[in-house]
N, C-alpha and C positions, 0 to 999 in steps of 0.2 A: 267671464261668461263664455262658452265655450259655442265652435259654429263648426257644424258637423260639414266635411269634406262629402262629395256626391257619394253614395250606397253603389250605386252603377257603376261605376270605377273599380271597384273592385279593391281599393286598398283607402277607406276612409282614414281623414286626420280630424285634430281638434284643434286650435288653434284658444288658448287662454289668456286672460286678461286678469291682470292682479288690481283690483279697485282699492285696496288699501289707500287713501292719499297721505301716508308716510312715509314715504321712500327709505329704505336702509341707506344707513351713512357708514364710512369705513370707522374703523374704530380709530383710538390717540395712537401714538409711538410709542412704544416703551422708553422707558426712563432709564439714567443711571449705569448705563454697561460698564462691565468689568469686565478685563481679563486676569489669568493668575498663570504664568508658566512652570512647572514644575517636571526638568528635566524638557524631555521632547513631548510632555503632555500638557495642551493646551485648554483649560478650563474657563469659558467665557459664559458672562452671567449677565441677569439686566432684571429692571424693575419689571410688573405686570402692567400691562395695558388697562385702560376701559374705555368702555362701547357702552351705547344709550341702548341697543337691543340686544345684544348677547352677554350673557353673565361673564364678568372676568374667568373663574373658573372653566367655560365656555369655548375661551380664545387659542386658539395655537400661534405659533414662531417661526418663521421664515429666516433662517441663515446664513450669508453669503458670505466665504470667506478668501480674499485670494492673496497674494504676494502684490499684488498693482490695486494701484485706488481704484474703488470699485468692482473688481475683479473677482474672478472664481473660479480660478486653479485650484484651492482645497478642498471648498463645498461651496456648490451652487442652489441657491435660491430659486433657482425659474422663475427669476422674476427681475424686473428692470430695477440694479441697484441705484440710481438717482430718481427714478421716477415711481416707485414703487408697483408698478404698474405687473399685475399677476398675468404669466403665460400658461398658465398652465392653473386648472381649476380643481384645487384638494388641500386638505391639509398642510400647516406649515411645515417645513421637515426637519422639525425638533419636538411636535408635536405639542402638548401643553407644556412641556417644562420648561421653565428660564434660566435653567444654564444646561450647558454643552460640555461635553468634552471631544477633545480632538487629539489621536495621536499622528503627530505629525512626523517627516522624517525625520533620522538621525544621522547628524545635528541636523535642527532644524534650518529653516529659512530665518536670513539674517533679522526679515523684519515681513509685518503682512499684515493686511488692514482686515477690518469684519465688519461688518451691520447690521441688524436685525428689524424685523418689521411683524408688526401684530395682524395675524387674519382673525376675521369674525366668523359667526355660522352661517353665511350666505357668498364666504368664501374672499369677502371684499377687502383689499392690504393697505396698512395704514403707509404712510412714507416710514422710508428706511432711518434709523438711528444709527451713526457711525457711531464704531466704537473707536475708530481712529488708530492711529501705526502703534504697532507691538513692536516690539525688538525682542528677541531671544536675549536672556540673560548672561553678560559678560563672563567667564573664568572667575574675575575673584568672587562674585554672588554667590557661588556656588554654595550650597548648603554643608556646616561643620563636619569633618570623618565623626559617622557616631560611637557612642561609647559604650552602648549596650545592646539588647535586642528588643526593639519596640514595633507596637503598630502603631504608627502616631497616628492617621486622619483616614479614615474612608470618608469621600465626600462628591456625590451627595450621600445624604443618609439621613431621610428614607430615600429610594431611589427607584425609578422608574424603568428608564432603556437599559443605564450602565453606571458603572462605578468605579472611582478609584482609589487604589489601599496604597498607602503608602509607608514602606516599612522598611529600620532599617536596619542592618548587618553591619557589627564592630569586627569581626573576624572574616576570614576566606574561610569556607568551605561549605558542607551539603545545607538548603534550604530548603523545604518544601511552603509551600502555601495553597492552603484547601479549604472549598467554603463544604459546610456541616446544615443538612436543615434541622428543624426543632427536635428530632428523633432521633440525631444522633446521627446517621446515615451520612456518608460523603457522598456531596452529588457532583464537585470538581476539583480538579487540581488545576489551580494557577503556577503553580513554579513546582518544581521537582529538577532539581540542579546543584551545580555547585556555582557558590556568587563570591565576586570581589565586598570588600569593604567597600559601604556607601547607602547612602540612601534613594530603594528602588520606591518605585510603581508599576503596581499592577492592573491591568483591565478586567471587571469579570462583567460582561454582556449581559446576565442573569440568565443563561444558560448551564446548563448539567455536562458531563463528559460525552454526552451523545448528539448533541449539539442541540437539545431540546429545550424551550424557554420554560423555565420553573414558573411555581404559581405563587402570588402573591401571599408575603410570609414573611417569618423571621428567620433569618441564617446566621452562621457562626462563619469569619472568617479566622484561621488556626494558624498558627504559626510555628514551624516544626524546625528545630533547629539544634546544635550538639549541645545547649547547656541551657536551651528557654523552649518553653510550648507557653505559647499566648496566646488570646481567643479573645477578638471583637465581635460585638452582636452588629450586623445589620439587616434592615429591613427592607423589603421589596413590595412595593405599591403596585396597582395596576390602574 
């Protein structure tokens, strides 16, 4: 019920009143985290939340990731990592999706903890889920010299903010890698170089060569090299 501030005043206010007697409640934790290290790129995953008022589909992902328990030298949450407690009032900043990717430095950090926590649409944060200490992958894990030229995994796919392709090179020399939309048209290049034997990843933002975010669709990511051209379809949500 709303109680109008004096008209002679010259700057009236309203002051309102939510009679609802259901209070919002914060939504559960997510469930389940993963991480997967692949080279210096870190892909961290978790189950969805649920909330008695907000649809799962609904909810967004608060992030924190640092090198110290609880910590947020990589990516900060704005939000208190043991108490969950939100400083800041907006979406989580991973937005709806439940997995991340991070490229960290090279090499990375020997080891670094993450968390994550569910908002609902009134903005309220469940407590954090540790995903608990990572460690960078020792020298012998290291993935086989491969023996051909493949794209093995874009993933995610479908994919949201970003993505990543992973592909590899049996021989030294020129690579190109360029995503194609449905028309045929190249709208970027990811690699344009000459590469070592190994297996890379690449980022592509869902961005064009002009730095502009493409629109939700299916693309071709292409793979250009002295003795294969190989082409994976991914797709981009919004």
């Amino acid at each position: 019920m709303p109680s109008e501030g004096s008209p002679t005043a010259g700057m009236p206010s309203s002051i309102l009143k939510n009679w609802n007697p259901n209070p919002n409640t914060p939504p559960s934790a997510p469930t389940n985290p993963a991480s997967e290290m692949d080279g210096n790129v870190l892909t961290l995953s978790w189950d969805a939340a649920i909330d008695d008022e907000t649809p799962t589909l609904g909810l967004t992902y608060n992030l924190c990731v640092g090198t110290t328990p609880g910590g947020s030298e990589i990516m900060s949450a704005m939000a208190d990592s043991m108490t969950g407690y939100r400083k800041v009032v907006q979406l989580g900043n991973t937005n709806h999706n439940t997995s991340w990717m991070i490229t960290l430095p090279d090499p990375p950090p020997p080891e670094f903890y993450w968390s994550v926590q569910a908002i609902d649409a009134c903005f309220a944060g469940s407590p954090f889920v540790a995903g608990g200490l990572d460690t960078a992958a020792p020298p012998d894990d290291v993935d086989p010299m491969p023996t051909s030229f493949a794209v093995q995994l874009i993933n995610p796919n479908p994919f949201y903010k970003q993505t990543a392709i992973r592909f590899d090179v049996p021989t030294a020399g020129a690579v190109r890698l360029d995503v194609f939309n449905i028309a045929g048209r190249k709208v970027r290049t990811l690699v344009n170089r000459r590469m070592d034997p190994a297996r890379h990843t690449s980022i592509w933002d869902g961005r064009d060569d002009g730095g502009r975010s493409v629109s939700a669709g299916v693309y071709f990511i292409r793979l250009d090299a002295a003795s294969a051209t190989l082409t994976q379809k991914v797709v981009r949500i919004e």
